[in-house]
Each structure stands twice: as C-alpha cells, then as structure tokens.
N, C-alpha and C positions, 0 to 999 in steps of 0.2 A: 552598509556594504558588507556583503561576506565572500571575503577573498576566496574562502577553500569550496565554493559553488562556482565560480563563475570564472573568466579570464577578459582581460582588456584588449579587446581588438578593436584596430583601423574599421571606419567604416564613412562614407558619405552620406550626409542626410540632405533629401531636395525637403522643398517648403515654397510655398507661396512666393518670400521672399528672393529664390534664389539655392545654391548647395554650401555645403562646406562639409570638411573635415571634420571629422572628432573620434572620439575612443567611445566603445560601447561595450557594458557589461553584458557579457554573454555564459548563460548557463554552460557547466562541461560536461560532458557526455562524452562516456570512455567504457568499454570491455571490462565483465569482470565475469573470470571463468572459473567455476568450481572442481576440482579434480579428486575424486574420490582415490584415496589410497589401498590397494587392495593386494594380497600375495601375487597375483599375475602381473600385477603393475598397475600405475595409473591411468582413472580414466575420465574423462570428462564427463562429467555430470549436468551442467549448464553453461552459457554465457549470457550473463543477464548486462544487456547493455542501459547503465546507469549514470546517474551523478555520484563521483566517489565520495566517502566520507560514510560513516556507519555501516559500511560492509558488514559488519559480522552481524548487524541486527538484519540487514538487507537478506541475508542466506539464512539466514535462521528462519522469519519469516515465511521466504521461499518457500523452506522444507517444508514448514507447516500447510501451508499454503496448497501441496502438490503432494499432502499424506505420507511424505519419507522423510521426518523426523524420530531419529532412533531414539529408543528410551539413552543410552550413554553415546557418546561421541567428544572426539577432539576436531575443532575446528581453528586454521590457522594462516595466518599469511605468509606467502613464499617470498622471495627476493626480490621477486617482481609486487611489487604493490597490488598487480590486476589481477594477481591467481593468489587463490587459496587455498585450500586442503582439508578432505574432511577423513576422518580416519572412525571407524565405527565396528564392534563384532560383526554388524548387522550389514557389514559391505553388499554379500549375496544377494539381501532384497531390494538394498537399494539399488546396485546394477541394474536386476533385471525389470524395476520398475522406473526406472530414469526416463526425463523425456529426451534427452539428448538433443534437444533443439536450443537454436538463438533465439533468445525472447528480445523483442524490440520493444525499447522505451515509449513508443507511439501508442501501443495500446494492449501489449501484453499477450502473450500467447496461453493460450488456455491450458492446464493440461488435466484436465477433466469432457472436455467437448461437450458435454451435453447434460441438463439435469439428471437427466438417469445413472450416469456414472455418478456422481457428486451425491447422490442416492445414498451407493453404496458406501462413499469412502467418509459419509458424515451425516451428525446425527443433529436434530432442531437444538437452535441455540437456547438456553433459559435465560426468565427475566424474573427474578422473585422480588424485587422493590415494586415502590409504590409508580404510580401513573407520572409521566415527565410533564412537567407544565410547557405551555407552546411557550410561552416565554424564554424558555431556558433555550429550548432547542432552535429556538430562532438567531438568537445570540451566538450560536456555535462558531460557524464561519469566522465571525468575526474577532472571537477571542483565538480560531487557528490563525487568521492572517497577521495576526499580534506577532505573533510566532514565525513569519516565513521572512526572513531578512534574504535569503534569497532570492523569490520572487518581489521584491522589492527592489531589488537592485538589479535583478534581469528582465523582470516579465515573462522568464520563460520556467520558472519551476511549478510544479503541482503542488500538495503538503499534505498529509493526513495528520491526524491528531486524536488520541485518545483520551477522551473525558469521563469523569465519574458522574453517577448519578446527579449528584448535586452542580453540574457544569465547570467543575475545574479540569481544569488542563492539566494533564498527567504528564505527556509529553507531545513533541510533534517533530516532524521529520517532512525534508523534502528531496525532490528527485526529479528529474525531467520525465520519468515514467509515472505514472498516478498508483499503478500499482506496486511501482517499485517502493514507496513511499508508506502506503500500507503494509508491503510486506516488512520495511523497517519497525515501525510501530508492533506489528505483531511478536517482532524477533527482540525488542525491546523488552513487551509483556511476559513471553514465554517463561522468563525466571524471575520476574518479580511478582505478578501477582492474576489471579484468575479472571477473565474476561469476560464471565455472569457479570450483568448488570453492570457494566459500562457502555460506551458508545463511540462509535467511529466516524468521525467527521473527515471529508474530504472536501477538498477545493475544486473539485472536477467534478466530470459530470459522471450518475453511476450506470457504469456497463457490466455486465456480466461479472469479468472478472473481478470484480469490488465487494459485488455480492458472496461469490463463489469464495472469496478470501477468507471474510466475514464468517459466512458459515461453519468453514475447515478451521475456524478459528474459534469461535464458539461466541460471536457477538453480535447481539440480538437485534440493536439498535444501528443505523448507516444515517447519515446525514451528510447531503453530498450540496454544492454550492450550486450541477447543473441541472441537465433532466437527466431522465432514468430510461433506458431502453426496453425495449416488451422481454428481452430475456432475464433484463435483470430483474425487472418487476413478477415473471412467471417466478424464477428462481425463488426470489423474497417473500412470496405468496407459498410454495411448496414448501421451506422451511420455517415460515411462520416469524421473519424477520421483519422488523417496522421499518420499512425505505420513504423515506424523505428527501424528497427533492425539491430542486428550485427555491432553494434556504436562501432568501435573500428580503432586505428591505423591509425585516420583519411579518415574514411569511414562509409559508411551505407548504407542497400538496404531501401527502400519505399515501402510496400507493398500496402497501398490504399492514396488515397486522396494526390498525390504529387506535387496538384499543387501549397499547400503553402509552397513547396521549392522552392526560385529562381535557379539560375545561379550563 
C-alpha cells in the first residue's frame, strides 16, 4: 500500500454472489498550478492535473518537456501545497512562450502539435553504447512494476522508469497521467546525470506525447507495456528513436530505429 498515491473510499462491489460494502484504494488526482514570478506580477504558467508527490521533478520535467527550461531558475512551493513558483532572469521568454493551458492527466496535452514544430525545438537523441540484448529489454516492464506500489494498491496509476544500459533501474515514478510520470523521471535526471544511452520504460501505452517527451529529453531508447500510435511511431522514425512496444510475456515489436537491438 502507498498511502501518499491513493485515498480510502466507501465503495459497493456486486459479484456473482451478491453486493457488499467495503473500502477501495483509489489513486489521487488533484491541480498543480505553476506560477511564474515576474516584475508585473504573477502568472500562471500551467495546471498540470496529477498524482501529488514529486512535484518538483514533475515541473522540472514539464519544462523540459515544452523547451522552457532556463539555464538558472528558483523553483518553489507556496502555502498551498498545489501551487508553486518559478522565478527565473529568463521570465520574458518564458511568458511569451507558455502554453497557458490545463493538461489533463488522461492523456496529456501537446505542446508542440505536430512533428514539424518538435523539428525545430529538438535535435536526434544519441545512442553511443553497444546494441541492447532482447533480453534485457523484454524484462523492462517487469523490473518497472517492482517499483509501482501504487498501482498495486489502486490499479489506477501508470509509472515510467529509467534504466541504464545494462537494465537497472535508476529510478521510477508514478502518476495517474503516463506523461506526468515521465515528466517526473526526466525532472529527476535533469541534475543528476545525462540521458545518452539510457532508456525510458513505461507502463502505457506510447502516444505521441511519450515520444515527444523522450526526444526534448534527449532519450534514444522508449519501451512502453502497450501499443504505439502511427504519430508516435512517424515521431520515433523522424528522430531516429527505437520504440518498442507491446513489452510483454517476453516479447516486443520495434517500430523505428531497431538497429540498437542486437540478436
């Protein structure tokens, strides 16, 4: 059980047998609004609706995510637990390139919209190690769900996780958004270490925005547990990242770049 994911609610369960009472671990899903601090005043920058708990890797992430990561910034919680504060030289550019939109934890809102923009604002991931054995990669999933005490005890969290070459588990994180979970992961790596030749495992399935994260992130490698959509697949093919899907039961298809799987 992981108390700070979920909450205990009343619920009825019918059955074959009959109904009854009982309490059901249920994921939380709550508002968390970024507000950029700037000489005019504040302004909101996002509301990324999430599972609370590693917010600061969660907006860290984001930024990177949505190309308005300033080289210096202070980032901070307010009084309220659900807003934070990002204070930056660089306010001006990030204003004026803010999405100013609610991203919904269901499936993420883009803010890039189309390969062509993601073009410009990112460049192909590197992979300079050796070729990954299927072996390894098949195994992924499995060593992330090790990891998700959340979705164990709700069924309703996603989890991303970042692995080294050699398939350890670096860290993992989860969120009832799939992207919000990756953006934790990236806001994790950003000050610890470079994201050449690692790889991004997720429990969902890969849509766009998985890819698109991946890239503005600089990771070469995605292994996702479902299927992959034709945008995330075009995406992964135009940036020359290897997408693997449908990781399960000791298998996977490849849809672009499979020549960093060996034999």
């Amino acid at each position: 059980m992981a108390p700070e994911l979920c909450a205990q609610l009343g619920a009825v369960q019918f059955t074959a047998a009959g109904q009854r009472r009982r309490l059901e671990a249920v994921a939380l899903e709550e508002p968390l609004e970024l507000r950029l601090e700037q000489p005019a005043g504040a302004l909101t920058l996002a509301v990324l609706m999430r599972t609370p708990g590693h917010d600061r890797e969660l907006l860290t992430g984001w930024l990177v995510s949505e190309g308005l990561l300033p080289a210096a910034f202070s980032l901070w919680p307010g009084q309220n637990p659900n807003v934070w504060h990002l204070s930056t030289p660089e306010h001006a550019r990030l204003a004026h390139g803010a999405r100013l939109a609610v991203s919904s934890s269901a499936c993420g809102v883009c803010g890039t919209g189309s390969i062509e923009r993601l073009a410009v604002r990112a460049g192909r991931p590197r992979w300079t190690g050796e070729a990954l054995l299927p072996e390894l990669v098949s195994v992924l999933p499995e060593r992330l769900q090790a990891a998700q005490t959340g979705f164990a005890a709700t069924g309703g969290l996603h989890g991303a996780g970042l692995f080294s070459a050699a398939g350890e588990r670096l860290c993992a994180f989860e969120d009832v958004g799939r992207h919000n979970s990756v953006d934790k992961v990236v806001g994790w790596a950003v000050s610890r270490l470079p994201l050449t030749n690692h790889l991004l495992c997720v429990s969902s399935r890969a849509g766009f925005e998985i890819v698109q994260k991946a890239v503005m992130a600089g990771v070469a490698v995605v292994v996702t547990v479902g299927a992959a959509s034709t945008l995330a697949i075009d995406t992964a093919q135009t940036f020359g990242v290897t997408l693997c899907a449908f990781t399960r039961q000791g298998r996977f298809t490849v849809y672009s770049a499979p020549e960093r799987i060996g034999e």
